[in-house]
Structures are given as C-alpha cells and as structure tokens.
N, C-alpha and C positions, 0 to 999 in steps of 0.2 A: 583420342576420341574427344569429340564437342560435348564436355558435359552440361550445355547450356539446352540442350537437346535431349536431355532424357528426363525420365518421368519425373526422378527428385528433383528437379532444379526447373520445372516449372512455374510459369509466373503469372499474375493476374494482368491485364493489359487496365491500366488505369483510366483509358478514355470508354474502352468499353464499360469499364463500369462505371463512370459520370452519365454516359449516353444510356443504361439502361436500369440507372437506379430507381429501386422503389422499397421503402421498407413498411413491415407489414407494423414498427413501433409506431407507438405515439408518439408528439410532437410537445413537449410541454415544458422543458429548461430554457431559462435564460441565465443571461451573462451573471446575475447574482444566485440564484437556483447554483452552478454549476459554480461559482465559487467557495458556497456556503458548502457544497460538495467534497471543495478540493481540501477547506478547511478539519471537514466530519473527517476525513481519512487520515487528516495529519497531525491533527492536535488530539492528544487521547495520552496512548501508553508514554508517547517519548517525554512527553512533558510532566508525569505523575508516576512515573516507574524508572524509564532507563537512565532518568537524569541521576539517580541513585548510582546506580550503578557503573554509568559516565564517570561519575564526579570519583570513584575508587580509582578509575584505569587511568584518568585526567589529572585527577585533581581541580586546582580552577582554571584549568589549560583548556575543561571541558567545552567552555563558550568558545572555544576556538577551534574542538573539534567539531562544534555543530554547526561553525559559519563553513568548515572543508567540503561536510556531508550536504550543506545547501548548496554550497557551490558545484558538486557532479551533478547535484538535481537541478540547477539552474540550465547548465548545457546541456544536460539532456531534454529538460521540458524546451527549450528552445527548437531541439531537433524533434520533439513531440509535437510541437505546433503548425510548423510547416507541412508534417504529415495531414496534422488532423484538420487543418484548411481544407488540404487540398482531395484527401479519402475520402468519402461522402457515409464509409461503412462502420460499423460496430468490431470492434475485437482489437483496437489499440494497437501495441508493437506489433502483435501478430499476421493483423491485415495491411501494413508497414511492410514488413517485409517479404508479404505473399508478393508484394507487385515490382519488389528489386531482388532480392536473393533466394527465392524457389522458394520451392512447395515443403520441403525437408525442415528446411532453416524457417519458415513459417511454423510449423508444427514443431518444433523446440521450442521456439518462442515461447507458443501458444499453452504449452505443455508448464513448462516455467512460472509464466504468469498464472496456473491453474496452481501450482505448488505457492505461488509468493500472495495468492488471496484465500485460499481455502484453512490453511498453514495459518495467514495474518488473524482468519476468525478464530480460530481455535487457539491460538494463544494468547492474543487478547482477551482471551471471553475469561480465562483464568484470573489475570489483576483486574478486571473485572468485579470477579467472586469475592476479591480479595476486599475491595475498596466497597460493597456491598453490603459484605458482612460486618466490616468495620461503623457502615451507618446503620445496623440494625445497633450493633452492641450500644452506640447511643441513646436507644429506647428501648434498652435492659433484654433485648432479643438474640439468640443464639440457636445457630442450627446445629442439631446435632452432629458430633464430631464423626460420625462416620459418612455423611453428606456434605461436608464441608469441603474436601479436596480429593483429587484423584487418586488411587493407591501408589504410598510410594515418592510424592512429593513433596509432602513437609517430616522432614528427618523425627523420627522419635512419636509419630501420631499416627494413630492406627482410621483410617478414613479408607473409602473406597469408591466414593463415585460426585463429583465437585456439580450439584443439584443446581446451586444458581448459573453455572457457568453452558448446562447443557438445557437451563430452562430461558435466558435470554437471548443465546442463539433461535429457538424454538420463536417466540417472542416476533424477533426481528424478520424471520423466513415468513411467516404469519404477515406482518406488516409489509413484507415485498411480492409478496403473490395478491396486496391487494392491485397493484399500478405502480407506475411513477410518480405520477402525480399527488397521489395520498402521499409517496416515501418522502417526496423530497417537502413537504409542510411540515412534517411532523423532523425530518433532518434540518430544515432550518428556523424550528424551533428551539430544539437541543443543541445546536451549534452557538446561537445567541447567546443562551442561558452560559456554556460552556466558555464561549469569551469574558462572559461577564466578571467568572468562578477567577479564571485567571487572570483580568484584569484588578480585579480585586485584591486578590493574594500581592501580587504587585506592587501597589499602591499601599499597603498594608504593611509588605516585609523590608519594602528598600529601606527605611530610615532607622532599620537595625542593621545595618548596615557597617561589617569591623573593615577598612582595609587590611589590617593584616591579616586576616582571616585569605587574601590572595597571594600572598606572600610564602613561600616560592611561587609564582606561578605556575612553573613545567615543573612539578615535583620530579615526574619520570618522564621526562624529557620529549622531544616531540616521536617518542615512540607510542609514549603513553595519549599523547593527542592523537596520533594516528590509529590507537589501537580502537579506541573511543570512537572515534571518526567511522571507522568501521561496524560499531557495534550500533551506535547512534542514528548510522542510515535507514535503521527499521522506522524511526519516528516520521519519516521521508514519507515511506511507501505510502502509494494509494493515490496521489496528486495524479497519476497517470491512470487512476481508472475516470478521470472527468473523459479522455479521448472515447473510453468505451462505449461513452453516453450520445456518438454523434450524432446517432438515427431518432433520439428522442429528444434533441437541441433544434431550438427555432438557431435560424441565420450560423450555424456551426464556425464557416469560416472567420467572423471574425469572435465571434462568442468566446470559442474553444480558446482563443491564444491567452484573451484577456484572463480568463478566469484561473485557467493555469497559472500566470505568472504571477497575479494577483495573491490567488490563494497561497504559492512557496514564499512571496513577500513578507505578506502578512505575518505569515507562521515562524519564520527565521527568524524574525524580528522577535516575536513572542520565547522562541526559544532561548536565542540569547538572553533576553533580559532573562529568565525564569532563570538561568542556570547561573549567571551572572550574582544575583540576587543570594541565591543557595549556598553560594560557595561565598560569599562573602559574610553572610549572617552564621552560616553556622560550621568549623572546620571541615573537611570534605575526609575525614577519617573517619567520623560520626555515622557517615551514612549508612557506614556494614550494619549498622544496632536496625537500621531502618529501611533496609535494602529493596521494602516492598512498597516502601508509602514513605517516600523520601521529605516531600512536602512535610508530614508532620514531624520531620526532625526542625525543621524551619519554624513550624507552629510554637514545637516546644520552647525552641531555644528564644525565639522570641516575644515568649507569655502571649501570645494569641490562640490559649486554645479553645477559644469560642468561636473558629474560622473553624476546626475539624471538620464540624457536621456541615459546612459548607463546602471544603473541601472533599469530602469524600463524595457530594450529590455534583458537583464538577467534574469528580473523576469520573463517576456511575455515567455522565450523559454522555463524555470526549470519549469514553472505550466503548459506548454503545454506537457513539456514528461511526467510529474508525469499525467495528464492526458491520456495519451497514454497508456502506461504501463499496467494501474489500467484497461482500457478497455479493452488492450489486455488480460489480467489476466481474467476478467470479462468474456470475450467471452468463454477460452480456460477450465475455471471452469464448463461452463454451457452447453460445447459439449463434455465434461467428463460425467456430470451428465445425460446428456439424451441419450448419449451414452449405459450409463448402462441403459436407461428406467425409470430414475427416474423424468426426465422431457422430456417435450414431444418432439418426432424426427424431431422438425425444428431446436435444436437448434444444431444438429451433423450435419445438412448437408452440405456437402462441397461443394464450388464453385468449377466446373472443370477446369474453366478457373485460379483462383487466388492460388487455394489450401486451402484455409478461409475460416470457418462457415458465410459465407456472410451474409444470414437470422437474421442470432443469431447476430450479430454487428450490423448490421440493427437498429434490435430492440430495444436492450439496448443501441447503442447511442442515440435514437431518444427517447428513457425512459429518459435517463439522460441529455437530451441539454432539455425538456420538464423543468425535475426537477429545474436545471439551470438556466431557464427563468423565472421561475414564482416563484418559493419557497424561501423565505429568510432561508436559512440552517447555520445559524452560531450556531448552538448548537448542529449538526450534527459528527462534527468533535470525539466528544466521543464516538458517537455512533459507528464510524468507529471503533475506537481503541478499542471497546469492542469485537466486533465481531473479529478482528485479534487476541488480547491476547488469546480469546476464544480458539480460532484455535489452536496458539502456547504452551497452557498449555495441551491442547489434543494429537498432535504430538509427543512432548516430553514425553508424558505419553506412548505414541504407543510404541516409542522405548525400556521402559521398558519393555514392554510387550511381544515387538517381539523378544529380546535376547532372553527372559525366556520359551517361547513355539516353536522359530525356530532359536537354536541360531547356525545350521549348513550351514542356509541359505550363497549363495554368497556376500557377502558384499565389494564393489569396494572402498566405502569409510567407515571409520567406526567412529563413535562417539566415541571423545576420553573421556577417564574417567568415564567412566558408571561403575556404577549410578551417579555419583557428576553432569557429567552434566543437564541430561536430570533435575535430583531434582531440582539442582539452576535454571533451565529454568521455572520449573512449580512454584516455590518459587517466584522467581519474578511476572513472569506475573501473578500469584493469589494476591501479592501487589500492583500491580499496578493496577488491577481490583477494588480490594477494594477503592483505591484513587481515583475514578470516582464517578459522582456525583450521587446521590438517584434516579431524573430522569431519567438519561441514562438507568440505569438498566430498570425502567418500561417501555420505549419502547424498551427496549434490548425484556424484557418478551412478550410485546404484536407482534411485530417480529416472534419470536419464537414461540409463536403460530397459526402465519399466515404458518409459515412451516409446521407447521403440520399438520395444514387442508390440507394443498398440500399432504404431504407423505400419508398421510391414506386415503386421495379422490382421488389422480393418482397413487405414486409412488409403493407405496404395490401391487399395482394390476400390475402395467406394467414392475416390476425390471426383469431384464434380468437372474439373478441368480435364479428366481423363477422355473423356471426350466435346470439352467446350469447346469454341471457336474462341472464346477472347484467349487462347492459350499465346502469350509470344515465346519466341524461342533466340530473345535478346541476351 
C-alpha cells in the first residue's frame, strides 16, 4: 500500500498556503525585535547555572563542548531558515513538516516542541527562584523556608511549594496576554540590561585569569566533552521559537534568517568566553560547592564580590526572557496545532483586543507556574533537549526531502550546501541524542505515547485537511 495516501501522512500543499495566506496576528517584529528574541531564549540558565555543572562533566573541555552544541544548532538553524523564508505560517518545525512528512510526523513535532517549551518554563523558573532569593538575602530578606522551594528538592529542608518560581511564571503569562508588541519592549529591554550583566562580569573576571587553572584540559576525555555537550544544548533552546514568530514579523523572509543566525552568533560567542573565563579563574572542581550560582565561585575567587548583587539582577532578567520566549514559542505552537484541528479551537482563539491566543497563554502559563511550584524538575532539563534535537533532526531531514519532491518551489532563503548541511545537522543531533541518559529516553517514550492517545482520540477525527483541497498525496 501507498502510504503517501492515507490519512497519517497527509501533507500541507505549500503554494496553497502562500496563495491563500492571511493571519488573524499582528504584524509588529523586526529584524532587531526578533534577534533580541533569539538572544531572551538563549542567554539566561546556560550561561548562570549549567556552566556549573558543564564545567564538573568537562572540565575546561567545557568551551569546547559548547562550541559542538552551537555547532548542531548552527545546521539546524540553517535548515530552520529556509523553511521559515519560505512558510509564511506560525508553529516552527511543526508546520515544516506538515508540508514534506505527514500529518503524524507533524504532530510528533508539534507535541515535542510543546514538551521542550512548557518543560523549558518550568525549570527555568526554578534557578530563577534560586538567583532571586539570593538578591533579596542582599537586603537582609528571606522567604520563608517552607516557600522557598518545591517538596523534596533541596536534600535535608523541609519547603513545599517554590512561591517566586510559580509567581514570575504568573507575572510573564500576564505580560503576554497583553500583545506582542508590549512583550517584545519590555524583552528588549531585559535582553540589553542582561548583556550588559554579562559583559560586565567579562571584562571584570578575564584578568584573573590562572592558565593553569586549564591544565589538563580534557580532564575526562572527550567523553566528558561530549557528555557536556549534551547536557549544554539546553542553553541552545529557544533560537527556534523566533520561526514561531512569522505571522507577527514584517518582511519574514529575509528578517527570520538574519536574526537566527545573528542571535546563535552572538550568544556562542558569549558562551565561550564565559566558560572559558570560569575555568580559568577558578579550578572547575570548585564548582560542586556552587553548583547553582557558579558565577559566584568566580566572584569569590576573584575578591569581586560587589558584582553579586549585579550578578544575581543579570541572572533574575536572562532566566525571565529565556522564560518568555519558551512561552511565547509554546503559545504560538499550539494555536498552529489547533489551527489545523489537531488540538482543540481554544487554543487558536484570538483576543480582539491584544491580537494573542489569550486562552491558550492562559492555560499553559498557569500549567507551567503550577509545574514550577510544586515539582522539583532538575532532571527535566534533558528531557527538554530531547524533545528539541528531536525536532531539529526532523526538520533537517524535511529539507532533504523538499529539494527532492519540490525543488522548483520559491525559496527566499536557501540552505547552503545541501546535502552536507542538513546530514551534519541530523549527524549531530542523533550524537547528541544518543549522549542523553537511559532515563530521559523512557519518559521521552512514555511522552510520546501520551501524544498519541491525543492524535488518534481528537486529532484524526478533527484535522482540518481531512477534508481540505490543499491535501497533496506527494
């Protein structure tokens, strides 16, 4: 049997939908908008949490697993840009591969990237609470310790529901059912500030600077870079919720490339130096004492500690955009998805007044400030980067696909080097999948199973293509 022909492997016809686009978003990002974007998603925990915890499984190998982890998100935002030229719709990988690999493998996607933003807020919002309560203790303030963290997550302390973590989720859902336009001023407000925090620190730590302090470099060999590499790509996520953004970007095609590549530029760069900087000022065995707030082992070690309270208001504003972001990504995924009928019509409807799936923010902020409060998620963070590699080894396979079956289609931007690219995108990110841990995978799989009680209990029956004309059966 043709299974190009049956309902799962249904496909969007891509000129139908150039020929009859209209989105009911507003139109209000540019090419800086939508960088300053790319940056709120990616500069935040990796740069002020996992580099801690890098720098244990690395060593100062760790700037080297962070140039491997930019390098799968370089090929894959390359296979991200051609799409998002050329899509004209909201929902990223997902509506990527509504139009080359079915309606199924759309809704895995789709499903995926709902687990790698909802998951990103909620465990963010935690070293959040952390680096919060850290800048209250500098003006002698302290929340009570049964408010201070989730039951269950800090060993030996009796706490029960983490108050700032489920009140700046709250916060943020607030600030994105106002518009876009409001979100993204007050995001590239808190972006600036947040380069500034880490420019700063920079400038400030290099000329403590031991070389021996890199010496061994590969303490644990390039396993321990690799294993890094893996763990590091969560600091990645989010560069691909700018594609989510298309229907509210002026000029998309050429907006959408720039600002992607700009923004993982940017930020790798920031990376390396930071971790670079870290392991050389202060040995990278140190950091277990500091595991949550690595940065002030750096502080200490090098008598700056009148940066802290700058530090910690750096961290407070990079974990509140990477939360932003990952919501706004989250929202704009899931009124693509029920858009087409595959979930159900609260989560497309738009406010009159804001122009924003209000409902659908609604919900999944008060999902995720819930998560936040009560759940200790520190092993979640994988679980995030499985669900994105997912994505990104899928994407990059679409574009193979869509040269080979519609290679006369309009392309505004195009993937340079195909095939080399798209292969080394899915190359990598199948490496890096594999260097995630046994567990991850099996609630990766029990996940993936909750989707598809969903697809074959609602989505089969309500998909919009079920009886569209733009159905091809390519």
């Amino acid at each position: 049997m043709d299974l190009s022909h049956t309902r799962l492997l249904r496909k969007k016809d891509i000129n139908a939908m150039l020929a009859n686009y209209h989105s009911p978003l507003k139109k209000e990002l540019k090419t800086f908008d939508l960088t300053m974007l790319g940056i709120g998603a990616i500069i935040g925990t990796g740069i002020f949490v996992l580099t801690g915890t890098g720098a244990l499984t690395a060593g100062p190998g760790l700037m080297i697993s962070f140039v491997l982890a930019a390098i799968a998100c370089l090929f894959a935002s390359l296979c991200y840009a051609e799409f998002a030229a050329m899509v004209p719709e909201s929902g990223s990988a997902y509506t990527y591969a509504y139009t080359t690999l079915g309606e199924i493998v759309a809704f895995i996607i789709g499903w995926n990237l709902m687990l790698e933003y909802l998951f990103a807020v909620s465990t963010v919002s935690a070293g959040w609470s952390g680096y919060f309560q850290s800048f209250l203790a500098g003006f002698g303030l302290k929340l009570p310790t049964v408010l201070s963290a989730a039951a269950g997550s800090v060993p030996g302390v009796t706490s029960y529901f983490n108050l700032p973590a489920f009140t700046i989720i709250i916060l943020i859902t607030l600030l994105l059912s106002l518009g876009v336009k409001e979100t993204k001023r007050v995001n590239n407000i808190m972006v600036i500030i947040k380069l500034a925090v880490v420019l700063l620190f920079i400038f400030t730590a290099v000329r403590f600077i031991k070389p021996a302090n890199w010496s061994p470099l590969l303490p644990f060999g390039f396993k321990g870079v690799f294993g890094a590499a893996s763990s590091v790509f969560f600091a990645f996520i989010g560069f691909d919720a700018i594609s989510s953004s298309v229907e509210e970007t002026l000029e998309p095609s050429k907006t959408l490339p720039r600002s992607m590549l700009l923004s993982l530029g940017i930020c790798t760069i920031l990376y390396v130096a930071v971790s670079a900087i870290m392991t050389g000022v202060v040995p990278f065995e140190t950091f277990a004492k500091y595991i949550d707030h690595p940065i002030s082992a750096v502080l200490v070690y090098s008598g700056q500690n009148w940066m802290a309270g700058i530090v910690d208001l750096g961290a407070i504003l990079g974990m509140t955009t990477v939360m932003l972001v990952c919501l706004y990504g989250q929202t704009r995924i899931s009124f693509s998805m029920s858009r087409d009928g595959l979930l159900p019509h609260i989560f497309s409807d738009i406010s009159a007044k804001s122009g924003a799936p209000l409902k659908s923010t609604v919900l999944f902020g008060s999902i995720a400030a819930i998560m936040g409060g009560f759940i200790p998620l520190a092993d979640l963070a994988e679980l995030v980067n499985i669900g994105t590699l997912t994505a990104f080894t899928l994407v990059s396979f679409s574009i193979l696909r869509l040269r080979k079956t519609q290679p006369d289609l309009r392309r505004p931007f195009k993937t340079p080097w195909v095939p080399f690219v798209p292969i080394m995108s899915i190359i990598s990110c199948v490496f890096l999948l594999i260097n995630l841990k046994p567990v991850t995978w099996i609630r990766f799989v029990v996940w993936l199973a909750i989707g598809m009680i969903v697809y074959f209990g609602y989505s089969v029956k309500h998909s919009q293509l079920k009886t569209d004309s733009t159905t091809t059966n390519k």
